[in-house]
C-alpha positions as CSV (number, residue, x, y, z in Angstrom):
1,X,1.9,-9.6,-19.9
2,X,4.5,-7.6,-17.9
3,X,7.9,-8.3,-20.4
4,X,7.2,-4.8,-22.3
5,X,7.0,-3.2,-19.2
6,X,9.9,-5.1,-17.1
7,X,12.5,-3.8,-20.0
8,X,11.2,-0.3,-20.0
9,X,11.6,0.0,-16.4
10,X,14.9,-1.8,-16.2
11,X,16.7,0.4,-19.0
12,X,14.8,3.0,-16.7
13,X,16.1,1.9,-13.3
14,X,19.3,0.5,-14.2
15,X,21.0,-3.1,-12.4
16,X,20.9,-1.9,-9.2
17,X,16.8,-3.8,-9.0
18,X,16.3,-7.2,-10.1
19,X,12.8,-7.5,-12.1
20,X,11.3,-11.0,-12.3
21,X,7.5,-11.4,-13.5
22,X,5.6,-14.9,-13.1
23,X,2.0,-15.8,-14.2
24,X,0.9,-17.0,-11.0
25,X,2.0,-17.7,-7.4
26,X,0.7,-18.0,-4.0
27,X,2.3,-14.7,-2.3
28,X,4.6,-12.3,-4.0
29,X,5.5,-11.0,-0.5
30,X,6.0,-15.0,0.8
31,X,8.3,-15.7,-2.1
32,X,10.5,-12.2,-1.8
33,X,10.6,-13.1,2.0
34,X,12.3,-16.4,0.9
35,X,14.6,-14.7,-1.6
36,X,15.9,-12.6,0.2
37,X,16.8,-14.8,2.8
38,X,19.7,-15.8,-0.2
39,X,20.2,-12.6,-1.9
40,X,19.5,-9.3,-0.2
41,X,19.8,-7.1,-3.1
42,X,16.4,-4.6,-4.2
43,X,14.1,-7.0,-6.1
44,X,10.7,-6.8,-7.4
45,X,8.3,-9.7,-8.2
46,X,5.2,-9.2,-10.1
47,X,2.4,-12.0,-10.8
48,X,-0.3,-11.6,-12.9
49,X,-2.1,-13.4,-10.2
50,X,-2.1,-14.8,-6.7
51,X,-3.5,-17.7,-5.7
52,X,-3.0,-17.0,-1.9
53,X,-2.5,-13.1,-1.4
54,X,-2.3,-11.7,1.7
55,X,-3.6,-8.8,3.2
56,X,-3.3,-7.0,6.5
57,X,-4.3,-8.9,9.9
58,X,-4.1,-12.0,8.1
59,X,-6.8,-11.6,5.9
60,X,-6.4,-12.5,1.6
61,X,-6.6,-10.2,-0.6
62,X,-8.8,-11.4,-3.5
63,X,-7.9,-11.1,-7.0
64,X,-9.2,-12.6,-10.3
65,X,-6.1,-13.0,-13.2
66,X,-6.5,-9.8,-15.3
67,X,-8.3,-7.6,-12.8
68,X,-5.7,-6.9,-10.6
69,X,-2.3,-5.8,-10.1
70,X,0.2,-7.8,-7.5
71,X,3.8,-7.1,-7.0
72,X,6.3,-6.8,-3.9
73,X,9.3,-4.6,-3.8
74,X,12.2,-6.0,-1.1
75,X,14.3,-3.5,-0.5
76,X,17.3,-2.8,1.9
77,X,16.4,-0.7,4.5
78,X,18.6,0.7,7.9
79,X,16.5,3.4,9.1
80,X,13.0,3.0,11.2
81,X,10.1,1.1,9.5
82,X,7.2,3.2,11.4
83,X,5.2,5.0,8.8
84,X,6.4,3.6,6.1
85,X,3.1,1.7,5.4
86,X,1.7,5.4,5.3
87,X,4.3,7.2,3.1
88,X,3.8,4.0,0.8
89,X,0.5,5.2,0.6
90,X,0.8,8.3,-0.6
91,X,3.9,7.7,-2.8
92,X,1.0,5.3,-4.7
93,X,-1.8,7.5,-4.6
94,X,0.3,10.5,-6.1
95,X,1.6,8.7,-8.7
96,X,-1.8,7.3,-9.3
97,X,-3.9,10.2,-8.9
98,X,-1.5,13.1,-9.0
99,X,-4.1,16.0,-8.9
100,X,-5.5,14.8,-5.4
101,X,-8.8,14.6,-7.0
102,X,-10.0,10.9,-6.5
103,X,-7.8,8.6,-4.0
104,X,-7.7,8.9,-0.3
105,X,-5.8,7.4,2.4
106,X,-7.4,4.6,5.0
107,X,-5.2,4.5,7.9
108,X,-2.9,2.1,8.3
109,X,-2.6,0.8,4.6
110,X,-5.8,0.6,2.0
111,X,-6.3,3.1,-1.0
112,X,-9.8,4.5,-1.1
113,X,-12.0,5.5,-4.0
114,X,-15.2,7.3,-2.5
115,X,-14.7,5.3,0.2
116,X,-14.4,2.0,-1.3
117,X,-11.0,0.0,-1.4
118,X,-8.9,0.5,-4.4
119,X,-5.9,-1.3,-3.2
120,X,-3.2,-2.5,-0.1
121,X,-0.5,-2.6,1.4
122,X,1.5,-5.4,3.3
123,X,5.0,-4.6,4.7
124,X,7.1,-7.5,6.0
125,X,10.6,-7.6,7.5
126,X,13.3,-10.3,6.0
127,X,16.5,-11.3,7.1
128,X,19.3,-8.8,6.7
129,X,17.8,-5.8,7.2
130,X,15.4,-6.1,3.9
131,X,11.8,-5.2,3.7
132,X,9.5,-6.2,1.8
133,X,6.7,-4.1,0.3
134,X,3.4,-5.9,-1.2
135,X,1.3,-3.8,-3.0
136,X,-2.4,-4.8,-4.6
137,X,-3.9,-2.7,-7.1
138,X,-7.7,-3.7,-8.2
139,X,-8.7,-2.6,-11.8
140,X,-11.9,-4.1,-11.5
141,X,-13.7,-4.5,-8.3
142,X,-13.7,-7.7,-7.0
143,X,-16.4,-9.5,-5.7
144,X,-16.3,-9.7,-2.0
145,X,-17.7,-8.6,1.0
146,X,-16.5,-4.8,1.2
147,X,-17.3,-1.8,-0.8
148,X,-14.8,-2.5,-3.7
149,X,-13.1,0.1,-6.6
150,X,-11.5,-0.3,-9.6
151,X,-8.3,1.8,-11.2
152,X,-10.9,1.4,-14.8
153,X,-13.7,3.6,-12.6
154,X,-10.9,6.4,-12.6
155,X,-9.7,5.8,-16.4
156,X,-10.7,3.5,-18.9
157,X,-6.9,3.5,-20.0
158,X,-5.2,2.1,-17.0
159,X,-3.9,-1.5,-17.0
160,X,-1.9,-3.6,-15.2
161,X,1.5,-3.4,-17.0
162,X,0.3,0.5,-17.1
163,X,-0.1,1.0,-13.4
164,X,3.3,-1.1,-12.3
165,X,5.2,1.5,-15.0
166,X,3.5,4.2,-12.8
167,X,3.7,3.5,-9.7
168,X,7.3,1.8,-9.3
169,X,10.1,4.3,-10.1
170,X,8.4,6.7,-7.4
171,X,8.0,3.7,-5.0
172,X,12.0,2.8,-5.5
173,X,12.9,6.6,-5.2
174,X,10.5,6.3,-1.6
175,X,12.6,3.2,0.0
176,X,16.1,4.7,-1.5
177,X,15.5,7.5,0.6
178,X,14.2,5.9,3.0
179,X,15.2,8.0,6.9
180,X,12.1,7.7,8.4
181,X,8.2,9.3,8.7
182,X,9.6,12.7,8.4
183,X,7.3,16.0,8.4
184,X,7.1,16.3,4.7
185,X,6.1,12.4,4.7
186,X,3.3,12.9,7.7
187,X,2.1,16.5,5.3
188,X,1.7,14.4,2.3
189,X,-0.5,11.8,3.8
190,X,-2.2,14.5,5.9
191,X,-3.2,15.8,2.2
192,X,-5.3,12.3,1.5
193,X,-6.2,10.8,5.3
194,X,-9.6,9.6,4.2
195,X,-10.3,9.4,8.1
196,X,-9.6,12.8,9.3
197,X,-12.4,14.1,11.2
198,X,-14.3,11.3,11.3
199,X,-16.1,9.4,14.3
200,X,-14.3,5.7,14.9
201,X,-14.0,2.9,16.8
202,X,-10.5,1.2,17.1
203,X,-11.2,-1.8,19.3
204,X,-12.0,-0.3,22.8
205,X,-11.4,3.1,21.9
206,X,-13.8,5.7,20.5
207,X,-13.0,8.9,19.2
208,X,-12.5,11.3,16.3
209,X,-9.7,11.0,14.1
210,X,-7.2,13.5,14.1
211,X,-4.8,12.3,12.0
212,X,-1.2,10.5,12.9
213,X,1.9,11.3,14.4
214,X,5.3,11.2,13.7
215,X,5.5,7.3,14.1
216,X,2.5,7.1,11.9
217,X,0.3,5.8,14.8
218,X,-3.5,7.1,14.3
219,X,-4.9,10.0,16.9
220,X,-8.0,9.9,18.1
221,X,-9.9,12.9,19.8
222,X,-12.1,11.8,23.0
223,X,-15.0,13.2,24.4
224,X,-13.0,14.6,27.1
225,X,-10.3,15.9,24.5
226,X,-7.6,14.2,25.4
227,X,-5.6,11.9,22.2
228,X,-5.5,8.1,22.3
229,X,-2.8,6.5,19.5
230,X,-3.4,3.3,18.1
231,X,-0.8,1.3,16.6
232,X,-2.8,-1.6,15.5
233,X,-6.3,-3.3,15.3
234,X,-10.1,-3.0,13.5
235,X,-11.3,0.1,12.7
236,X,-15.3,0.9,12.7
237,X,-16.4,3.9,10.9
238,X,-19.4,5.3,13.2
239,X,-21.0,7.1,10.4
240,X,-23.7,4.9,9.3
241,X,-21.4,2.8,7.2
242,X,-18.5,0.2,8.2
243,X,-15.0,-0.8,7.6
């Protein structure tokens, strides 16, 4: 499925990224973890289907073969991960949707369609300084418990080997630049925070969200106006509707 696209975007990217494609696997992120434990050189895996995916918080991402797109990126990296799950975000949803018009942002690290998740994101730390970026795209929605979207509901056109051509040459030029959640970094997902202004819950805490901060941590507004950060933990939209 993905040989087309592999030499396109390695005549495209040049030697410096190793591009390996498999039909199926357990976890492109647990398999780049292991590589890289023996070569720490920029490497991308991409499966046209996992049989054990995993999401944030330990949850599995579900995928059917075809409907989906699953790849991770490992990458060298020297300067401060915090953020990076964020600017990852956006680097995706730009190239994506670059006139703004139909992806959000759900802090810390799900692409939203009208609310509904498009996709994820699952950074992981190897040895030697490397990180390791798992992305999930859904074409289709799958069938599972949460409101679901598809890359098809945006354009009938998209496909996987489509969508990895699109989204990777911004992603590398992301992590090569890599110094950190920067002010242009915390603007651009500013421009698609999916959660700004809303009423949440993040486990004991209440509040309105009022976007991040400079270490990507989320704000949120009390009742007595004061900011609490979170850095971790369930989110509960307080709308009417759940996450």
């Amino acid at each position: 499925m993905f040989g087309a696209a592999l030499d396109s975007l390695g005549a495209l990217l040049g030697p410096r990224l190793v591009l390996r494609s498999v039909t199926e696997t357990d976890s492109t992120n647990s398999d780049l973890l292991e590589a890289s434990r023996l070569d720490p050189r920029p490497q991308l895996l991409v499966a046209e289907h996992q049989r054990a995916g995993r999401g944030r918080l330990g949850r599995s991402w579900s995928s059917r073969a075809g409907d989906s797109l699953t790849f991770s990126l490992a990458w060298p990296v020297s300067a401060p991960l915090a953020g990076l799950s964020l600017a990852v975000g956006s680097c995706l949803a730009d190239s994506l949707d670059p006139e703004g018009r139909a992806l959000q942002l759900k802090w810390p690290n799900d692409l939203w369609h009208q609310q509904r998740k498009l996709g994820g994101i699952l950074i992981e730390t190897a040895a030697q300084g490397v990180v390791v970026v798992g992305v999930g795209l859904n074409l289709s929605a799958p069938a599972v418990d949460q409101p679901s979207a598809g890359l098809l509901e945006l354009d009938s056109r998209w496909s996987a080997p489509l969508a990895l051509q699109t989204v990777l040459p911004p992603l590398v030029e992301l992590l090569s630049a890599w110094r950190g959640f920067d002010a242009a970094r915390q603007r651009a997902f500013a421009a698609r925070d999916g959660l700004l202004g809303r009423r949440l819950q993040a486990g004991a805490h209440e509040g309105v969200a009022a976007g991040v901060d400079r270490d990507g941590a989320l704000c949120l507004r009390r009742a007595d106006g004061s900011l609490q950060r979170v850095v971790a933990g369930e989110l509960r939209l307080l709308e009417g509707s759940s996450s």
